[in-house]
N, C-alpha and C positions, 0 to 999 in steps of 0.2 A: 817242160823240157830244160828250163835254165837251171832249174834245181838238181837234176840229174846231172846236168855238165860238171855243175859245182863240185859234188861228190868226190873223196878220194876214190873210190870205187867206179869212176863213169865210164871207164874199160869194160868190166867186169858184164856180163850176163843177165837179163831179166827178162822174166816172161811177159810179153804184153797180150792186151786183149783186142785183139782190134774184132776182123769176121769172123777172125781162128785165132787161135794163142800160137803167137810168134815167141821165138827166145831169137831176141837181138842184145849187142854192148850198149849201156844205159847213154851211150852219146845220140843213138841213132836218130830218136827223135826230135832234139833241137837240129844235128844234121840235114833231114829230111825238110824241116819246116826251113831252114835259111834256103833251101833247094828249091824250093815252091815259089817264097817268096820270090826270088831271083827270075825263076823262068817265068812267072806271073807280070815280072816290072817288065822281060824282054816282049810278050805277048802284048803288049797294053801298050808298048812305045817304038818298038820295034829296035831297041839299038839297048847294049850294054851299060850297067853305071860301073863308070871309069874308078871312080874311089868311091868308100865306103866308111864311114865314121861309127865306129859300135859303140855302142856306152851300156856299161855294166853297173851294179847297184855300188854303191859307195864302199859296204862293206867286203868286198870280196879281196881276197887276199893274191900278190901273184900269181901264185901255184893257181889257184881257181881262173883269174883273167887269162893265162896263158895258154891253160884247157879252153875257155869261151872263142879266143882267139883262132886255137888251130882247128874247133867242131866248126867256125864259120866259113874256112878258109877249107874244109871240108866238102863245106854244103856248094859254095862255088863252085868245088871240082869236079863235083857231081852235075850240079845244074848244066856242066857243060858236056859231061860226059867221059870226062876225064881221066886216069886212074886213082882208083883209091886205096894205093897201097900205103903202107902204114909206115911214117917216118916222114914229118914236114922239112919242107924245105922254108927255113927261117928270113931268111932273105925275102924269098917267095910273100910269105905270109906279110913281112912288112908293108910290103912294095904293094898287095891287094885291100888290107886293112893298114893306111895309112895314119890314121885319127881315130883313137881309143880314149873317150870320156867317162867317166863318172855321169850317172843320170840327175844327180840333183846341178852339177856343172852344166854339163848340157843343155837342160831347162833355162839354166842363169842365161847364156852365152843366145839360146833362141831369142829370151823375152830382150834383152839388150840389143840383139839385133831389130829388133821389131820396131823397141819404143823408140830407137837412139838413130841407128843408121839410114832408117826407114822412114823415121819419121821426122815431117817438114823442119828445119833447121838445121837437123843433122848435130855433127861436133860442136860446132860454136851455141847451137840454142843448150846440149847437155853441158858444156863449160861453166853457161851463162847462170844456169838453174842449180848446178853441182859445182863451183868453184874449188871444192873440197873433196870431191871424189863424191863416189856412189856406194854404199853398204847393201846391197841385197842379202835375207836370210829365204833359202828356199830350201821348198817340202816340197816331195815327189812322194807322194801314197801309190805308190805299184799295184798290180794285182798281188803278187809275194814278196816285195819289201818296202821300206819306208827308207829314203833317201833325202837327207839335209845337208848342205852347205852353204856356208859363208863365205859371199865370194864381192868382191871388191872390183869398179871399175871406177877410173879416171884418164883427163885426157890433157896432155900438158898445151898449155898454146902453143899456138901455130905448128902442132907436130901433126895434125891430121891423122892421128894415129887414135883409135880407144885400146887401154891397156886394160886386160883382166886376169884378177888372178884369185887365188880360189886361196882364203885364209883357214877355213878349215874345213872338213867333211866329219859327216857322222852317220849313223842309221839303225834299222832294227830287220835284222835277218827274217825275221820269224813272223813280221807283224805287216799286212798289207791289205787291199782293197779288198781281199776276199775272204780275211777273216774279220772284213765289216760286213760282208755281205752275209753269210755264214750264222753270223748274231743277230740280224736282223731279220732274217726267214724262222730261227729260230724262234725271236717273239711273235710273227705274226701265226707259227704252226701252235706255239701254247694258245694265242688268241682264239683262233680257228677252233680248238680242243674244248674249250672254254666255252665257248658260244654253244658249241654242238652240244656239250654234254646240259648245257641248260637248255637247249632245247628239246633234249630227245632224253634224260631222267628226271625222274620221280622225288629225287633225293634232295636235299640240301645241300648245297656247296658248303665247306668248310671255311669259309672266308674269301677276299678277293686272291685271284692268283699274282696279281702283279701289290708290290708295295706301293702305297702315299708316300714314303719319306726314302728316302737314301736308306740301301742295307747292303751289308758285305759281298762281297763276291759269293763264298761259301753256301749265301743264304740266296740269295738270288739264283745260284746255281740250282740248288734243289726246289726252290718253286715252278721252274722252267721244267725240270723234271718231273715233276708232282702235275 
């Protein structure tokens, strides 16, 4: 669904398969799911969450975050029954999604909360240990992206304050938890293919399927195949 929001095209028509093939706009599914989610938190606690903090992958460009923003502010309107005619009110959308993070940020700003505020000492034991400030580099492996930032905290004395700020962002559109997953079913279907066929032919294999030493992509790819 976030991929499709992403899209220049996420207006635009596409046949889904659900029990029937539907032709819904490529938004409707991230839409639907922030919907579920939503009336799932009001079933399970009985009361509304008041703000809403979204964090989107590092690389995403405004145009993309501003799409994520209004299919969220969508799927609210819906969950509540709302209209959903077409033309956000910006204000609106603020005021519902207040706090928009980056996912490798986000992660930073959780574990900081965790180790730092959470944990017995508090500001003065992080001063005491970090007199210099803190460098965290953080990796967020997604299901569809890979999200890195370096992000910086410190805390001046006696200001009771931790300061964070995010010195740079990075990431990989393309590359995520599920094109490791993807590679790894892979090896074990050639395993699988392998095993069988020694068990159930006559023949000679042609050598081992998988390499001893390190080989190219190129070459690895056609053994997988073979």
């Amino acid at each position: 669904p976030k991929r499709l929001v992403a899209g220049k095209n996420w207006e635009e028509t596409q046949v889904f398969n659900a029990r029937q093939k539907v032709v819904l706009p490529r938004r409707i599914p991230a839409e639907l799911l922030v919907c579920q989610i939503r009336q799932r938190f009001r079933e399970a606690t009985s009361e509304q969450p008041e703000e809403v903090a979204l964090t989107y992958p590092t690389t995403y460009e405004p145009r993309e975050l501003n799409q994520l923003r209004e299919v969220v502010y969508r799927g609210f309107q819906r969950s509540r029954w709302y209209s959903q005619a077409h033309g956000k009110n910006e204000e609106k959308v603020k005021v519902s999604i207040p706090v928009v993070l980056d996912e490798a940020s986000a992660a930073a700003y959780f574990f900081l909360y965790q180790k730092i505020l959470e944990a017995p000492g508090g500001l003065p034991r992080f001063r005491y240990l970090y007199p210099h400030g803190l460098n965290l580099l953080l990796y967020d492996c997604g299901g569809g992206t890979t999200d890195i930032a370096l992000v910086n905290a410190h805390s001046e004395p006696g200001s009771g304050k931790l300061v964070i700020g995010v010195k740079s962002r990075s990431g990989l559109r393309g590359f995520g938890g599920d094109n490791i997953t993807e590679a790894v079913f892979r090896v074990l279907k050639a395993k699988l293919a392998l095993e069988m066929c020694r068990l159930t032919s006559s023949k000679d294999l042609a050598g081992p399927a998988f390499p001893d030493k390190p080989v190219t992509g190129a070459e690895l790819e056609k053994r997988l195949r073979a």
